[in-house]
Structures are given as C-alpha cells and as structure tokens.
C-alpha atoms as one frame of an Amber mdcrd trajectory, in Angstrom:
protein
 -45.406  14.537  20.401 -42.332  12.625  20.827 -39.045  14.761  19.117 -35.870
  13.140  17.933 -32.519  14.556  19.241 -29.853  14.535  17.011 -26.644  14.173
  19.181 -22.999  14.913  16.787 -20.723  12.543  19.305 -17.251  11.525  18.728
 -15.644   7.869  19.019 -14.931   8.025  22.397 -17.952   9.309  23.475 -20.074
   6.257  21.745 -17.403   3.973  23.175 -17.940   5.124  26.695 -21.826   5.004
  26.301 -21.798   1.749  25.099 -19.530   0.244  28.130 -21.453   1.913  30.485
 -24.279   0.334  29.117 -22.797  -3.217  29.184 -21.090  -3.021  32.805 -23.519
  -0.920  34.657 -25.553  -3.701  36.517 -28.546  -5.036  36.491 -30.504  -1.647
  36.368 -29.148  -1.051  33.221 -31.668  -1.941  29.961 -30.778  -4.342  27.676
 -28.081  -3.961  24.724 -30.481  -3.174  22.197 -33.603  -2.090  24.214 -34.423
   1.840  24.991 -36.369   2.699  27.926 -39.937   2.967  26.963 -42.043   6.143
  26.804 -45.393   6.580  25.461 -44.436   3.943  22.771 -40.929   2.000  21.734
 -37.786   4.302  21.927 -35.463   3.745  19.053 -31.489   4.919  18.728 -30.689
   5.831  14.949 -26.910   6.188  13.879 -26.265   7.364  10.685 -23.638   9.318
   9.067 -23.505  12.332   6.684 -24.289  16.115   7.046 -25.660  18.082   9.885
 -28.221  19.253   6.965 -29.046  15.593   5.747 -29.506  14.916   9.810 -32.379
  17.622   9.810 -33.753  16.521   6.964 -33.937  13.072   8.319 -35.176  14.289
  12.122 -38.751  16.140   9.984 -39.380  12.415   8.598 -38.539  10.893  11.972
 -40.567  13.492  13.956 -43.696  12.607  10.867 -43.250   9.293  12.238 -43.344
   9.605  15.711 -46.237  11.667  15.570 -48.016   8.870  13.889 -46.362   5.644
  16.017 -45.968   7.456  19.476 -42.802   6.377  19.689 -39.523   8.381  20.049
 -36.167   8.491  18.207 -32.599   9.466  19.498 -30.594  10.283  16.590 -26.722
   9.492  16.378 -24.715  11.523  14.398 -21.574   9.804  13.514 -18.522  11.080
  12.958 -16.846   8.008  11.972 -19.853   6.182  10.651 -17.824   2.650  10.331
 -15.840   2.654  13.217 -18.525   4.074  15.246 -20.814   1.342  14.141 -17.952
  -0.793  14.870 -17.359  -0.754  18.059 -21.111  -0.492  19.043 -21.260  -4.490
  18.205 -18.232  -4.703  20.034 -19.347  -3.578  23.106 -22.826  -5.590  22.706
 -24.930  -1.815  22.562 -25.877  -1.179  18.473 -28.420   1.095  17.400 -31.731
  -0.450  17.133 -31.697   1.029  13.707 -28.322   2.200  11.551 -27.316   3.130
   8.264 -25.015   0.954   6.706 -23.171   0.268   3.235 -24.282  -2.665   1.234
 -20.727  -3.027   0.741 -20.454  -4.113   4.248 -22.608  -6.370   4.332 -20.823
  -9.440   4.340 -18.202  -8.287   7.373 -21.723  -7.892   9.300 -22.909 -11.420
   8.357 -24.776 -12.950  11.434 -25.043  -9.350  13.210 -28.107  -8.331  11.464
 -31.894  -9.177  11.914 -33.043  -9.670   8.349 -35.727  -7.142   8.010 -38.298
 -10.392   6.328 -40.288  -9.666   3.399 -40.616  -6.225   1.916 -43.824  -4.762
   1.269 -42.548  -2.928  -1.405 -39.637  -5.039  -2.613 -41.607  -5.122  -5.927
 -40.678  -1.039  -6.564 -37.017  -1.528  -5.663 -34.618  -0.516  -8.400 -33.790
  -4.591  -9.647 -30.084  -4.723  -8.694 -30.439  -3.003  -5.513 -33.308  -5.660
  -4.488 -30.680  -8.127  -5.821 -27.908  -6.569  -3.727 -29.776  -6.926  -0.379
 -32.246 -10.205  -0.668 -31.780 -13.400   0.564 -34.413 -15.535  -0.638 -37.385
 -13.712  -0.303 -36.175 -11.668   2.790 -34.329  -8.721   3.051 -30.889  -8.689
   4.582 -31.608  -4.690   5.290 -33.591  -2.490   3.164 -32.522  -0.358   0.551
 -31.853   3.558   2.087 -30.233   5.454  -0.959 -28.212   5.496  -4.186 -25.975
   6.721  -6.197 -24.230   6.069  -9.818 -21.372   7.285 -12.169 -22.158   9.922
 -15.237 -20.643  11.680 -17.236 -19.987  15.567 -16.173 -19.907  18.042 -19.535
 -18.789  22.117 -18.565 -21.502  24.066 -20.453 -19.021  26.763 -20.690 -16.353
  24.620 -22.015 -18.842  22.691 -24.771 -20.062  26.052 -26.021 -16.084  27.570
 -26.338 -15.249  24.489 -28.352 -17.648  24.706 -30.649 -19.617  21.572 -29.635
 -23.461  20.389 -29.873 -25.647  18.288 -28.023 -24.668  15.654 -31.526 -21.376
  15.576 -29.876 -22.317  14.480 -26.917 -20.400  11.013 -27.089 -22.036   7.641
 -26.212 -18.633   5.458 -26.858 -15.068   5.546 -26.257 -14.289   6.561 -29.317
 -16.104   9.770 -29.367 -15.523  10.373 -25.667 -11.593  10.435 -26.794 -12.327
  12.714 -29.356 -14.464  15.014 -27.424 -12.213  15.403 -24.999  -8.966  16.255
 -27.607 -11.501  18.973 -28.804 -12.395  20.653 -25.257  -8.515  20.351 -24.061
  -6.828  23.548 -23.766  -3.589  24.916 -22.352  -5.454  25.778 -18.725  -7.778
  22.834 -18.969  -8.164  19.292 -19.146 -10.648  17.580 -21.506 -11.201  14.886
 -19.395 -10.820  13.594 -16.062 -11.261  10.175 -14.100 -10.179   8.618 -10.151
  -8.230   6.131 -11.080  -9.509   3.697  -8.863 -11.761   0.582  -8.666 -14.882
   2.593  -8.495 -14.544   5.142 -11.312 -11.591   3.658 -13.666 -12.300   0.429
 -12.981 -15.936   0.981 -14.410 -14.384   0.815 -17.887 -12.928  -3.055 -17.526
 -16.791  -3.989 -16.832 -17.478  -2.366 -19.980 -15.154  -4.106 -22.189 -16.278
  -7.194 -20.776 -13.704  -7.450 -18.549 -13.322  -8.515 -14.817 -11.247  -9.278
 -11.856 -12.887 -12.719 -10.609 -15.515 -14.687 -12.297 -17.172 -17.810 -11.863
 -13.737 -19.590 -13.294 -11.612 -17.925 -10.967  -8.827 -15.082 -11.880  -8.747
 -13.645 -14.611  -7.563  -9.779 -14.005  -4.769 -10.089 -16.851  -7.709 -10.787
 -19.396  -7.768  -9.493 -23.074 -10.443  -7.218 -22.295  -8.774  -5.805 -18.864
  -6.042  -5.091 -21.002  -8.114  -3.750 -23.857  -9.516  -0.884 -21.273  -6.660
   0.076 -19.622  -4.974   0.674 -22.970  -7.784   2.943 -23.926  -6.944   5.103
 -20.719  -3.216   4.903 -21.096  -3.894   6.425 -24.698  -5.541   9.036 -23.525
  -3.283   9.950 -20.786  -0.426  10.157 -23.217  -1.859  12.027 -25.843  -3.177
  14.677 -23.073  -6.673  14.780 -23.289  -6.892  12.636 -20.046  -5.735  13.867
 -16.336  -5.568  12.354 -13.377  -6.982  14.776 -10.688  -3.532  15.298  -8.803
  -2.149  16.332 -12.006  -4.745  19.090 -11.633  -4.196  19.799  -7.808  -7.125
  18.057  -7.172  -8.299  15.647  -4.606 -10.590  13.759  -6.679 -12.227  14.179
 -10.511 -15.388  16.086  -9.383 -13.409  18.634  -7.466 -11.025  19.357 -10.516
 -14.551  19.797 -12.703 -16.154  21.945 -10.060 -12.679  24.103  -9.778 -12.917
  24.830 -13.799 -10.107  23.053 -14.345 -11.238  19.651 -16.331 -13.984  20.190
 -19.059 -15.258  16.843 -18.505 -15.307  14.287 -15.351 -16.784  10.919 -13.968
 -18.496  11.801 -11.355 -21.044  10.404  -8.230 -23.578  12.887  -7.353 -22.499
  13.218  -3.986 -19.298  13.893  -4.645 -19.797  16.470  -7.199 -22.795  18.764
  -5.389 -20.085  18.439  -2.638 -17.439  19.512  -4.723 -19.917  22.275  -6.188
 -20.605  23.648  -2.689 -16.877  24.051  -1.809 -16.028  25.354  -5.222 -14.870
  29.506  -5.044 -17.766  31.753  -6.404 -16.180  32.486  -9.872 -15.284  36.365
 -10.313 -17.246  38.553 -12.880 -17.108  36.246 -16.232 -18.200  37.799 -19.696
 -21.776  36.618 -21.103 -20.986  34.244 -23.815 -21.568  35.092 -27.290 -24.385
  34.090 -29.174 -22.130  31.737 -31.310 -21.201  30.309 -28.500 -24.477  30.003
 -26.381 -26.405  28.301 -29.283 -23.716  25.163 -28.896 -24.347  24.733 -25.070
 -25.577  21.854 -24.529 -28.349  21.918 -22.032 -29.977  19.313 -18.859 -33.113
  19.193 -20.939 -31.794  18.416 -24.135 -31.779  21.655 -26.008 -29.165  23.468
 -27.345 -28.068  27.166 -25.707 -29.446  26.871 -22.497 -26.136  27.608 -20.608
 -28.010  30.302 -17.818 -28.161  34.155 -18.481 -25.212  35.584 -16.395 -26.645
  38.823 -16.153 -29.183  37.529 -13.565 -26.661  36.466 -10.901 -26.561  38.753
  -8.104 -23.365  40.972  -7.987 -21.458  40.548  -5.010 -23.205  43.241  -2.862
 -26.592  41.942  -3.172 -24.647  38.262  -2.430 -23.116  39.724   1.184 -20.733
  38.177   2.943 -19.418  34.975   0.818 -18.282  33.537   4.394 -21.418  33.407
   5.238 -23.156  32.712   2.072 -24.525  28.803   1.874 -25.103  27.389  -1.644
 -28.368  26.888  -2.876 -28.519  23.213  -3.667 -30.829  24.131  -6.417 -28.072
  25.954  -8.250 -24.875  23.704  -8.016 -25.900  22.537 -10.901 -25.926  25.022
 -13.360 -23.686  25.432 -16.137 -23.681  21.225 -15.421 -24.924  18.883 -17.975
 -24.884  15.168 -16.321 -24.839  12.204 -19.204 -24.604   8.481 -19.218 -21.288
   6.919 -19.171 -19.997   6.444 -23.137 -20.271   2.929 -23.451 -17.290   0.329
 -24.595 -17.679  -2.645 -26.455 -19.613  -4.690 -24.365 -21.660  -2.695 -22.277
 -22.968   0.911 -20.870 -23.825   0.244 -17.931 -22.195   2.497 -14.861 -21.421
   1.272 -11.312 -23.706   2.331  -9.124 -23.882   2.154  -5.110 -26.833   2.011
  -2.804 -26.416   1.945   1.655 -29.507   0.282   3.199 -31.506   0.485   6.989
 -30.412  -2.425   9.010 -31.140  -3.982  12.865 -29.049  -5.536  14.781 -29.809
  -9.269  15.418 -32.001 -10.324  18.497 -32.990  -6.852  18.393 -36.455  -6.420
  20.905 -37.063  -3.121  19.147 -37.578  -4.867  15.727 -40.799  -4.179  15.244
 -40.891  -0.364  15.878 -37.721  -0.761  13.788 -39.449  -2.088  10.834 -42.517
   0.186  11.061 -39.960   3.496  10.697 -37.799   1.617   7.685 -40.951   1.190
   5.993 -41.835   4.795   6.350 -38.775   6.065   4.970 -38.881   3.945   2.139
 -41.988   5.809   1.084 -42.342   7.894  -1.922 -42.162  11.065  -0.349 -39.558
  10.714   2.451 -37.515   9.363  -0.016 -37.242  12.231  -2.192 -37.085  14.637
   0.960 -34.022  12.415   2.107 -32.427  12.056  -0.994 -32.606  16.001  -1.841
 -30.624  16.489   1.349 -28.081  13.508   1.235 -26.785  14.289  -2.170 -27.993
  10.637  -3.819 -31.280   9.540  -5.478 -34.427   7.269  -4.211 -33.756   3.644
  -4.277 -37.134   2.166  -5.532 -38.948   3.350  -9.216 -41.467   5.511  -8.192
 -39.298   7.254  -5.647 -37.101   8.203  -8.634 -40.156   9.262 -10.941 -40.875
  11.845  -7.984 -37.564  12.831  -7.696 -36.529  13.251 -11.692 -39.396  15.507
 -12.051 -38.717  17.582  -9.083 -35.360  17.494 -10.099 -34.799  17.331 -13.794
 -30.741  18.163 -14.110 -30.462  15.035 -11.876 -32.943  12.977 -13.542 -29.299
  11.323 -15.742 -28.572  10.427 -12.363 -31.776   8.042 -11.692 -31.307   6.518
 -14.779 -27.777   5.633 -13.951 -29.146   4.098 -10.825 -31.689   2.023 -13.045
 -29.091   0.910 -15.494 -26.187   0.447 -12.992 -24.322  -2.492 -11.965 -22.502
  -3.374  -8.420 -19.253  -3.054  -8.612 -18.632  -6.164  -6.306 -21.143  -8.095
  -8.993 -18.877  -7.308 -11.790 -15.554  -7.217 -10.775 -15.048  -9.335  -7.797
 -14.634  -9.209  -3.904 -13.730  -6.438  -2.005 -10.333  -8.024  -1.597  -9.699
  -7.950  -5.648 -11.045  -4.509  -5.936  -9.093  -2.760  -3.171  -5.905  -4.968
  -5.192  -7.178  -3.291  -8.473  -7.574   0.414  -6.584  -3.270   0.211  -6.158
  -2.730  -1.280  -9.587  -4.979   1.547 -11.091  -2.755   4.099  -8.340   0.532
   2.355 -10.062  -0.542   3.529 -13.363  -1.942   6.644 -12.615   1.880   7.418
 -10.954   3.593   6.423 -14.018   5.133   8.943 -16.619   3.608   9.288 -20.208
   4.977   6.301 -22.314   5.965   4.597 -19.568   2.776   2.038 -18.543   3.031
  -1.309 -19.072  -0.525  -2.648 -19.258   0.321  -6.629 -19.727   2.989  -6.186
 -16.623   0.516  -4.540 -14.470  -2.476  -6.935 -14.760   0.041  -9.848 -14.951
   1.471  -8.593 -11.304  -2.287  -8.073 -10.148  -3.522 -11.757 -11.683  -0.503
 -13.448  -9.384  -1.391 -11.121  -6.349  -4.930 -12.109  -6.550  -4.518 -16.003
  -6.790  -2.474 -15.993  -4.424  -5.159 -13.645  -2.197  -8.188 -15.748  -3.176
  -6.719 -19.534  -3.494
C-alpha cells in the first residue's frame, strides 16, 4: 500500500524545493500538483512533535490504504515561516495545518473546503470561527482551552477540599492566600493577551467592539485591578518571578500551587519537569483533603507504587508516559468574574491552497481525520482535544483527567471574538508585559489602559 514519509526539513531546505519547483522548466509538475501513482499524491506540512508526526502518518497510512493514494509528510520546523514562503514561491502543500488565527493574513490563498459533512458535530464557536456562509474556510483540526491547574499535594497541605475549589474571583483570591507559602506561589498567570487577558472578557470587558475603542473601559480596569491586588498582596506571581518561562512550567516545577494553563503547554511542561526525589506519603489528614480528577476527595495517587529509581533505569533515557503527567493534577474551569466564565479557547484547522488540482483527494483525507476515531488518536498525541462533540465524548472517557479540558473547549470563546484584532491584542500582550514589570504598589491601571486606548485609535482609525 502506499506509505507516507515524514521528512523533518529546515527553512532552507523547503525554500530550495520550492524554487526548484517553480524554475525548473517545463518538465517540472505544477505548483500544487504531485506526480501521480496508483492514485493522487498529496504533500502534508504540519508542525509539532516527531511523536504527534507518527501518530498522524498511522491515520494517513489508514487512509491510503483505503484511497490508493499516497502522502509525503512535511515536518516543519518553523511551521509559519515555512508555510510562508511556500506561497511565496507559488509550491504550497496540497494540504497544511494552519492556525485559525491566521486566517485572515491567508485571505484569497485558500480553497474553501465547501460544505462540511459534519459541520453539524463541530464544537459551535469553532464552526463559527472557520465558516463563511455555509462553506468552510478550512476545517476544524484541533483545540485547546484555558483551566484552572490545582497541585494535589499543595490542596491537601493546606488543608483544602474539593468545597474550596473556587468558581469566582473572590474565592480564587482567597484560595490562593491559603496555598501560598514561603517556597511557593498560590497562584500563577502569563500575563499576556491569551491567559491574563482572559479575565477583561470576563468582567465584560474588551479591547474593540462594535463602537470602536474602548480598552480604558470600567470593566478593563475593574480586572486588571483584581490582578494588581493580588500581585501585591503575594498570592499572585508572574512566572519570571519564579524562574519560569511561562505559568505551566512554574506549576509543573512545584513551584506555584495553582496556574492557568493550555493543555499543551502544561503536558509539555510535565514531560520536561525533573522526576521529583523520594517524597514522604502524605498523611491521612492530609490525603482525605486532596482533591481528586473525578471529583472525590483523597485520591492524590499512592506513592508507594512508583518505581524506585533502579527499576526506572536510566532517567536520560526514560520518556514520560503521557498517561501519567497528569497525576497529582486536578484541571478545573476558569473561576468566573462578574460577567462571564467562559475561557479562551484556540482551535488550528486543515486547509488547501487555492486552485489547488489535488482538492479532491485533499478533501477526502480532511474528512477522514475529522472522524471520531482519528481524532482522538491525533489529539492524544498533539497534546489538545477533538474539535467536534462526539470526538470529545470519545476522548473524555478515554481520558477522564482531561475531560475539564473538553468542556473548556465547549464553553470557550475566541479570543479575537472578544477582545479585538490581532493588532489590539498583540498592543494588550505589552501593556499586560508593562504591568507584569512593575514593582508592588507601583501599577497604575487607569494610566496603562489610557496609554493603550490612544495607541489603539490611533492603530485602528
């Protein structure tokens, strides 16, 4: 049967293929056509994980065994400016992975996939993200959403139950004075558009709406002061304040009790986290305040079951079980503010290339992905959840610690829906960086929205 090769190539290597392909003569095929073999041959680019690339070459190889038709894979190593400077030099992929976030700089450069047999199961805002009419722009690949990361270990020390588990600001600020210690944070949050910036959208707040500016609104302000609170009292950190790179890897290093987290970022985070050394079996106190993924109190793991570090080997060569990173992990639902819960969530799609001549091979191996099964295959290995209802049924059960996770997706928002363009939220991401910078006591909420309303007017006029 036809087999997929999966090819890791760097810039230059995708920029040389592509001019050679555009200035080799007339013996050359077509931008966008592959030679033919026993059926259509297609050229995938996507980005992520040599793992998530297998994972994606079984489904491939399903479907090629089906279709008779082959698939050259394209690893990426610079997904965007890979994908780039394919258009550029006239040779895309006849299929490629891209962000719905960059949508709109490919406007005219896709072939809208039509009408979606399956549109129907798609999560509501994703379907909303990516139609146009009744067609679809691209089709939904994968998704992801903001929660709420509790340390088991840290909830159980503190004394806390799954009644504490806070579901507004007001008890998230209090939770997190009670988990603070002298070696950890209670809580910790990116302060940028996607994570922080999650908290305007909650107070009602936004950064462009349907009058025009209005980032220095009552409710921006109201949100910002919530976080500046909690940043000077010292129950809030920023991550490089914990010699961090981001919130997830602080939570996965031990060293915030409580994060906003993606998936991806924090099973990534997990994964690179150091093994942590021989640690003493809670107490029973303790372990009956754990709150657990399912719900019910003092399920924190038994420690005496993890292998010692002989029956481990080498921890060099030792690769995480994804089914583990997890544990000691409880995932929950954003608290909410005052005028809504919802989290941001984000979602990349399958997209063509316009005038493509492989579009119909093209659509046939979208449409296979996008099934129930592949789905959950794909999204076990890419760090993210199914985009469509039933996908995430199958996955939540397969999966229950994640299963928060699919329900963020449900109940998520776009960011770009509920704040504004790219252009205002990449002016919020240095105006949350400003803040983030500044000394305790020393924030001035009202001057920093009033500097980002007058940047953004004069951006968007």
């Amino acid at each position: 049967m036809p087999r997929t090769r999966i090819l890791a190539v760097g810039i230059a290597a995708v920029a040389a293929l592509a001019l050679s392909a555009c200035q080799g003569g007339a013996d050359q095929p077509e931008p966008t056509a592959s030679q033919p073999s026993a059926g259509p041959s297609l050229r995938m680019l996507v980005g992520g994980s040599a793992a998530a690339a297998d994972a994606l070459q079984e489904q491939v190889d399903a479907w090629s065994e089906e279709s008779g038709a082959s698939v050259r894979i394209v690893l990426a190593t610079d997904l965007d400016q890979q994908l780039a400077e394919s258009f550029a030099n006239a040779n895309p992929p006849d299929v490629f992975a891209l962000p719905t976030t960059s949508l709109e700089r490919y406007d005219g450069y896709l072939e809208p996939y039509g009408r979606f047999a399956a549109a129907d199961d798609l999560v509501p805002w994703i379907l909303d993200v990516v139609a146009d009419g009744g067609a679809l722009q691209c089709v939904p690949r994968s998704a992801d959403a903001t929660t709420l990361a509790i340390s088991e270990e840290a909830w159980a020390a503190a004394g806390l139950t799954d009644a504490d588990v806070p579901t507004t600001w007001e008890q998230l600020e209090a939770v997190a004075a009670a988990l603070t210690t002298d070696d950890v944070a209670g809580l910790s949050i990116d302060p940028d558009a996607e994570h922080l910036g999650v908290l305007l959208a909650q107070a009602g707040g936004a950064l462009v709406d349907e009058s025009g500016v209005v980032a220095d609104s009552d409710a921006n302000a109201a949100a910002l002061e919530t976080v500046v609170r909690m940043h000077d009292a010292g129950v809030l950190a920023w991550p490089d304040a914990l010699g961090a790179s981001s919130a997830a890897t602080a939570f996965a290093s031990g060293d915030t009790a409580m994060a906003y987290v993606d998936l991806a970022d924090l099973l990534a985070a997990e994964a690179q986290a150091p093994a942590p050394s021989e640690t003493p079996a809670p107490s029973d106190d303790e372990d009956a305040g754990a709150p657990s993924a399912s719900g019910t109190p003092g399920a924190t793991g038994d420690a005496s079951t993890s292998p010692s570090p002989s029956e481990e080997g080498d921890a060099e060569d030792a690769t995480p079980d994804a089914a583990t990173l997890l544990d000691g992990v409880r995932l929950v639902p954003l608290p909410a503010g005052p005028a809504s819960a919802a989290p941001f969530a984000t979602t990349s799609c399958w997209a063509m290339p316009a005038d493509t001549r492989t579009g119909d091979a093209a659509r046939d191996l979208i449409a296979f992905l996008t099934q129930t099964d592949p789905q959950v295959a794909l999204a076990d290995a890419t760090g993210s959840v199914p985009v469509t209802t039933s996908g995430g049924a199958a996955f939540a059960e397969q999966h229950p610690e994640r299963a928060p996770v699919v329900a963020a997706v449900a109940d998520g928002v776009d960011m770009a829906a509920a704040l504004g363009p790219a252009e205002a939220t990449d002016a919020l991401d240095e105006t949350l960086a400003e803040l983030a910078a500044a000394e305790p006591g020393d924030v001035d909420v009202a001057a920093l929205l009033a500097a980002l309303q007058e940047r953004l007017e004069q951006q968007l006029d």
